[in-house]
C-alpha positions in Angstrom: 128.1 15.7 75.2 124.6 15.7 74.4 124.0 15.7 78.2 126.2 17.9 79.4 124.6 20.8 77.0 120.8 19.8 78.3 122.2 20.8 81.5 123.3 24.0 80.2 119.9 24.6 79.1 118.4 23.8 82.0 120.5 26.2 83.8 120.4 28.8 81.4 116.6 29.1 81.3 115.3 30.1 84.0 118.4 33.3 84.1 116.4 33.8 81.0 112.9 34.2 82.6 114.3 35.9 85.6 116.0 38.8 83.1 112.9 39.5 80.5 111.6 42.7 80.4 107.7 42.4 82.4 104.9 43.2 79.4 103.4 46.1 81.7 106.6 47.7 82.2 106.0 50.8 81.6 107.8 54.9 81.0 105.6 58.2 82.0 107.2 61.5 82.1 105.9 63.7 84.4 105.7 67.9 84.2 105.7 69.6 87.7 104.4 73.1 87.9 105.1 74.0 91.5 107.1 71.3 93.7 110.9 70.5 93.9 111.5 67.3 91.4 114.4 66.3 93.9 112.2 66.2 96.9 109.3 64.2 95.0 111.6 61.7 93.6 112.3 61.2 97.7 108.5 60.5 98.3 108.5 57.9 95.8 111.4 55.5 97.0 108.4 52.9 98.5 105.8 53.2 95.4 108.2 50.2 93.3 109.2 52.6 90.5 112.5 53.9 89.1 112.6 57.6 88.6 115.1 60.6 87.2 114.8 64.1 87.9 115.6 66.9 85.6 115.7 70.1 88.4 116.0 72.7 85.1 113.2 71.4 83.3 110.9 70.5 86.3 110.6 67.0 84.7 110.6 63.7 86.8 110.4 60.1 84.8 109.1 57.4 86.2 110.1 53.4 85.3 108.4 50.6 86.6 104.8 48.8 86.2 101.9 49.7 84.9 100.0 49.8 88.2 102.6 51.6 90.1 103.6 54.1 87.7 99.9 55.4 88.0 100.0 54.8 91.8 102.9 57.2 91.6 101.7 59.6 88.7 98.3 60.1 91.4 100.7 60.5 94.6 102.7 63.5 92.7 99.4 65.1 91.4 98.9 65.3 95.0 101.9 66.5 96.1 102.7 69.4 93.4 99.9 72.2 94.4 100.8 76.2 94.8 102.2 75.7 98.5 104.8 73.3 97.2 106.8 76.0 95.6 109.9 76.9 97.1 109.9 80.2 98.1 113.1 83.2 98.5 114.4 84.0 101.5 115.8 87.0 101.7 118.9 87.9 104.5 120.1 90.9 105.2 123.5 91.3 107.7 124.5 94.3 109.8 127.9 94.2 110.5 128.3 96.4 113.7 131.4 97.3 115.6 131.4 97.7 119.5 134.8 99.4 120.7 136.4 101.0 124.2 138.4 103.0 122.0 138.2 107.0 121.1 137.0 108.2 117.8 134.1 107.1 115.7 134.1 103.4 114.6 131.4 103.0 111.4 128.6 104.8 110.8 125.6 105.6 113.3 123.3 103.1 114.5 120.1 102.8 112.1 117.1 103.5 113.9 115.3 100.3 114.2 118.5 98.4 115.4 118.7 100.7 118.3 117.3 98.3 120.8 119.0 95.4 119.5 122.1 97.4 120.7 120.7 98.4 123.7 120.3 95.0 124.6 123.9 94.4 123.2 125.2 97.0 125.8 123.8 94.9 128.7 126.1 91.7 127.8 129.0 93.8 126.2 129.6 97.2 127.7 131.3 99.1 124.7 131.9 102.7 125.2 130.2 103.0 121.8 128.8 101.4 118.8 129.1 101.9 115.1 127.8 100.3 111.7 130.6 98.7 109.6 128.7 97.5 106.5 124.9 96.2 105.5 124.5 93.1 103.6 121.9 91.5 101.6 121.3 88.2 99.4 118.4 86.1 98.4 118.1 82.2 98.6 116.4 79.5 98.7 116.2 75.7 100.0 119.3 74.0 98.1 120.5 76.9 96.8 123.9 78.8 97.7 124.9 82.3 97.6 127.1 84.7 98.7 127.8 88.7 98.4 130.8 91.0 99.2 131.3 94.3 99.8 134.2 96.9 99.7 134.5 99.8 102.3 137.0 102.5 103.1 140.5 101.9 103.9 141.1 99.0 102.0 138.1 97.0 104.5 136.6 94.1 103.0 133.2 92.1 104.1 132.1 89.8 102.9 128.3 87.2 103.3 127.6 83.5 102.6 125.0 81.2 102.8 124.6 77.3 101.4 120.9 76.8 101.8 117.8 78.1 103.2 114.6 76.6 104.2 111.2 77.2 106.2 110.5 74.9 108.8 107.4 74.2 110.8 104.7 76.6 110.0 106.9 78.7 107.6 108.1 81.5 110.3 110.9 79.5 110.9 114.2 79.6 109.1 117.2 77.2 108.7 120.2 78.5 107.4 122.7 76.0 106.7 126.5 76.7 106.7 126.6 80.4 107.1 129.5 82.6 107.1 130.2 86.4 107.4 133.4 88.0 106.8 135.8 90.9 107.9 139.1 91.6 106.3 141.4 94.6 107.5 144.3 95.5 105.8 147.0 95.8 108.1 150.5 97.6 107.2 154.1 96.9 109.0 156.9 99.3 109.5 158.3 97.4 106.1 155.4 98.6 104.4 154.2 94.8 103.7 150.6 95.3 104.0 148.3 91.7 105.1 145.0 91.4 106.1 143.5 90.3 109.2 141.0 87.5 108.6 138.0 87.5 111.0 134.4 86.7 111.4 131.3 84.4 112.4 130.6 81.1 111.0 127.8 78.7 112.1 126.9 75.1 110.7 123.5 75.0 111.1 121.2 78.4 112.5 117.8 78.6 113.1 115.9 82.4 112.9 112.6 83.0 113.1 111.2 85.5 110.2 111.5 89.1 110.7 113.8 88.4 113.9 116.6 90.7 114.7 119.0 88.3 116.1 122.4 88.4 117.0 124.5 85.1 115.4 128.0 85.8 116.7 130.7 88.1 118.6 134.4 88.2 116.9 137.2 89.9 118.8 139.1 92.7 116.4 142.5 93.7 117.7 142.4 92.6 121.4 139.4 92.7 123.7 138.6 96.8 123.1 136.9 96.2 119.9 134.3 93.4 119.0 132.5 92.3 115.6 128.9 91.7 116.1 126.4 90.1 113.0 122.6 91.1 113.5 120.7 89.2 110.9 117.1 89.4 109.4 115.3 87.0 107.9 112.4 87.0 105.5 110.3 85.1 103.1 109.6 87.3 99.9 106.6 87.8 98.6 
């Protein structure tokens, strides 16, 4: 009996040593003032320390040893200066309508979107074109948001974006996940009225700032009448 608990011990001891707590373990909570606390807690997977982010209160804690909390409390000092700060992005849509069809269709072109439709009229030869709606919304890297709007007839639109970022030198957008909506109410000879569900979605869009670029093309009712999505892009100030 005797022996058979010495093993035990001998077993259980060195489990022991390999679970205590090292003296220099150490616990630093950290205050950012400009830079994302999700994004540094993805810089410091290699520096040997466990951390936990609060996004709301800008707060990252860091776990680990002595030396390389401090490694990691200099690497973040570092890293959260002024041009870490995520910044807006503001997006404005213009939903225009291009149509072989008689009769007005939206309002008049704006001014600085006339040669954007001029160029339009090369690929797509409509008889005419109209605005249909202007959308705006501002957002930001990890951040979703969406807008809707409510036009005559019964004509819904409708705007959506799930992130934002600046790429490269910071001219350049990427929109993740964007979507922008038409709905027109449509009424049978039963008087059932339903809507017709159309617009442009893309997964993944890049956009250079202050670009006037065309995202999409959506037929409306047949091939006489087309939706077209100009979009702007720009970083607020």
């Amino acid at each position: 009996m005797k022996r058979v608990l010495l093993v035990l011990v001998l077993i259980v001891a060195p489990v022991l040593a390999q679970t205590e707590v090292p003296k220099d373990e150490i616990s630093k909570v950290v205050v950012l003032k400009y830079a994302d606390p999700a994004a540094i807690r993805n810089l410091l997977s290699n520096f040997g320390v466990d951390t936990r982010v609060d996004p709301h209160m800008k707060v990252i804690t860091l776990n680990g040893r002595r030396a390389n909390v401090t490694t990691a409390e200099e690497a973040i000092k570092q890293l959260d200066v002024p041009s870490a700060a995520q910044k807006d992005i503001d997006l404005t849509v213009y939903f225009l309508l291009g149509t072989d069809n008689n009769g007005p269709m939206g309002s008049a072109i704006p001014s600085d979107l006339q040669s954007t439709v001029t160029t339009l009229k090369s690929t797509f030869p409509f008889k005419s074109y109209g605005l249909l709606d202007v959308l705006s919304l501002r957002t930001r890297d990890g951040v979703s948001a969406s807008t809707s709007g409510q036009l005559s007839l019964g004509r819904l639109t409708s705007f959506s974006v799930n992130s934002a970022s600046l790429e490269g030198d910071g001219t350049m957008i990427q929109l993740s996940r964007l979507h922008a909506g038409l709905k027109i109410p449509v009424t049978d000879k039963d008087g059932k009225t339903t809507y017709l569900d159309t617009g442009i979605s893309t997964e993944m869009l890049d956009v250079k700032e202050g670009q006037k670029l065309v995202v999409g093309r959506s037929s409306l009712n047949g091939p006489d009448t087309a939706l077209f999505l100009v979009l702007i892009a720009k970083v607020a100030q």
